[in-house]
C-alpha positions, 0 to 999 in steps of 0.5 A: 511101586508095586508094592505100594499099590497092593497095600493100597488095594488091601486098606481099601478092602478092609475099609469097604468091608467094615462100612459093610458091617457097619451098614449091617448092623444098622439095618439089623437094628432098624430090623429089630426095632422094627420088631419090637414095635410090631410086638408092641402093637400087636399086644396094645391090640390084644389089650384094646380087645380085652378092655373091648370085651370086658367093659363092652357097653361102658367104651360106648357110654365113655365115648358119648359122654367124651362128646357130650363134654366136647358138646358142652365146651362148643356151647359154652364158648360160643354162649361167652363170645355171645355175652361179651357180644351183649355186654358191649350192646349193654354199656349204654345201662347203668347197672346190669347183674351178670350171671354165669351158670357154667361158673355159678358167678354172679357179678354187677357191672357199672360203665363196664366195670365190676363193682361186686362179685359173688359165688351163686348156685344156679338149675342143676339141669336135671328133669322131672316127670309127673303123673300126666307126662309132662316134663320140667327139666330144672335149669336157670334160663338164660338171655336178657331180663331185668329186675321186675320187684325187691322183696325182703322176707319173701315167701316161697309159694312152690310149684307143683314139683316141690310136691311131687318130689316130696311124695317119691321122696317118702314114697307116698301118694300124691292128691290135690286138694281143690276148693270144693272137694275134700281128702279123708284125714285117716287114709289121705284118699279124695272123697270125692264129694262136693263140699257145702253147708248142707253136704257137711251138716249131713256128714256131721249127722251122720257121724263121718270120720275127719277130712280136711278141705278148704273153707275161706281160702285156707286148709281146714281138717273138720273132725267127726264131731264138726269142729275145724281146724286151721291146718299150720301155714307153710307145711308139707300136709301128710295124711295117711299114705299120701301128701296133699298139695294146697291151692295157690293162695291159701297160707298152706301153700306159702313158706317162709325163710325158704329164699332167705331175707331178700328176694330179686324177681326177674320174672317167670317164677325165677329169682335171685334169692338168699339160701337155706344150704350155703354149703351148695354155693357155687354149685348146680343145685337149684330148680332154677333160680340163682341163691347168693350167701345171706351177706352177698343178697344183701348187699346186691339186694341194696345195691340193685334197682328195679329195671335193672337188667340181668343177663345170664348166660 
């Protein structure tokens, strides 16, 4: 009895005592696990501070820019739920043009359903200063329009911007030819003196080199012996070191082929228009407004009435 009991007594033992080694080395291996994610942290540490010194500047432009994307997609969203909001107040039309900046998609819908789907380009949202401060940021409005006229053959009479964009672009100048005033032919510099019959008659006399100006509503060069020239419509006007921009309504100042075969004005200056670069299509490029592929303006331009409404978002 005796006997059994010290054997007993001695399994027991070694049992305790090899939970005790095992108990060990698990709280041997947590130790070391442990450990080994300190030294991971402490190297993700160190590299968090090389990346921190190397790039320095560019962590706070690649934060800003995370949040400026995080900013876009809130808009985003909420400007879809606020379209589906308006395209449910809009079913009692018969026809309304939806377009979708974000996803430069242009689509017309009929008592709810889409009837005709198309890739677009829309305002590339970039800006533009000129000369006296003012600032045009290049974006497709957005809210509720209609179909105000159709156009077939339009002609493109450009703002301003188109100018002045033209001029940095070749690094030149820019001067405004007004009526009345007039711009040396040779150097491209305001003359700065009224122009009339008895002012040209005296320029003539006296023998002056050749400016342009503009005589019964369009740009005409007037060479030294007195003779005029109608100056070609729908050009950038290049004299010297600068380009000229034409006043509004002279045919200098109208383009053609420019917005393709068809054109839907919804107001504002802004269109649904074809494109000379279906290349760009279904991407943010335009100053503004939407250009369609020349099969696609067609067939909406067909399809589309006056007082249709255009809903862009």
């Amino acid at each position: 009895m005796t006997e059994s009991r010290y054997r007993l007594g001695f399994l027991g033992a070694w049992g305790l005592l090899v939970v005790g080694i095992i108990l060990a080395a698990a709280v041997a291996t947590a130790e070391y696990q442990n450990f080994r994610d300190a030294q991971r942290l402490r190297k993700l540490t160190v590299i968090d501070r090389m990346i921190g010194s190397r790039l320095g500047p560019k962590l706070d432009v690649l934060r800003v820019a995370a949040e400026e994307s995080e900013g876009r997609i809130e808009k985003l969203t909420s400007q879809m739920r606020d379209t589906e909001v308006k395209l449910d107040d809009s079913q009692d039309t018969d026809q309304i043009i939806v377009v979708s900046t974000a996803e430069n998609r242009l689509s017309v819908r009929r008592a709810g359903k889409v009837v005709f789907e198309a890739v677009c380009s829309t305002g590339k949202g970039t800006s533009l200063t000129d000369a006296s401060g003012h600032s045009m940021v290049f974006n497709t409005p957005t809210g509720k329009f209609r179909i105000v006229q159709k156009e077939e053959n339009p002609l493109w009479s450009p703002p301003d911007w188109h100018f002045i964009e033209e001029a940095r672009k070749k690094g030149k100048r820019l001067v405004r030819l007004d009526p009345g005033t007039k711009v040396d032919a040779a150097t491209g510099q305001p003359m700065g003196e009224e122009v009339g019959v008895h002012a040209w008659g005296d320029q003539r006399r006296a023998g002056s080199g050749r400016y342009l100006t503009v005589r019964n509503n369009t740009v005409v060069e007037v060479g030294s012996d007195g003779r005029e020239r109608e100056l070609p419509p729908g050009e950038i006007i290049e004299v010297g070191g600068a380009i000229v921009v034409p006043p509004h309504g002279t045919p200098q100042r109208k383009f053609d082929k420019v917005l393709g075969k068809y054109r839907l004005n919804f107001g504002g200056g802004y269109g649904i228009h074809g494109t000379m670069y279906p290349d760009q299509l279904g991407r943010s490029v335009t100053h503004g407004c939407v250009r369609l592929g020349d099969a696609d303006i067609e067939k909406l331009f067909a399809m589309a009435n006056v007082g249709d409404q255009v809903l862009i978002y």
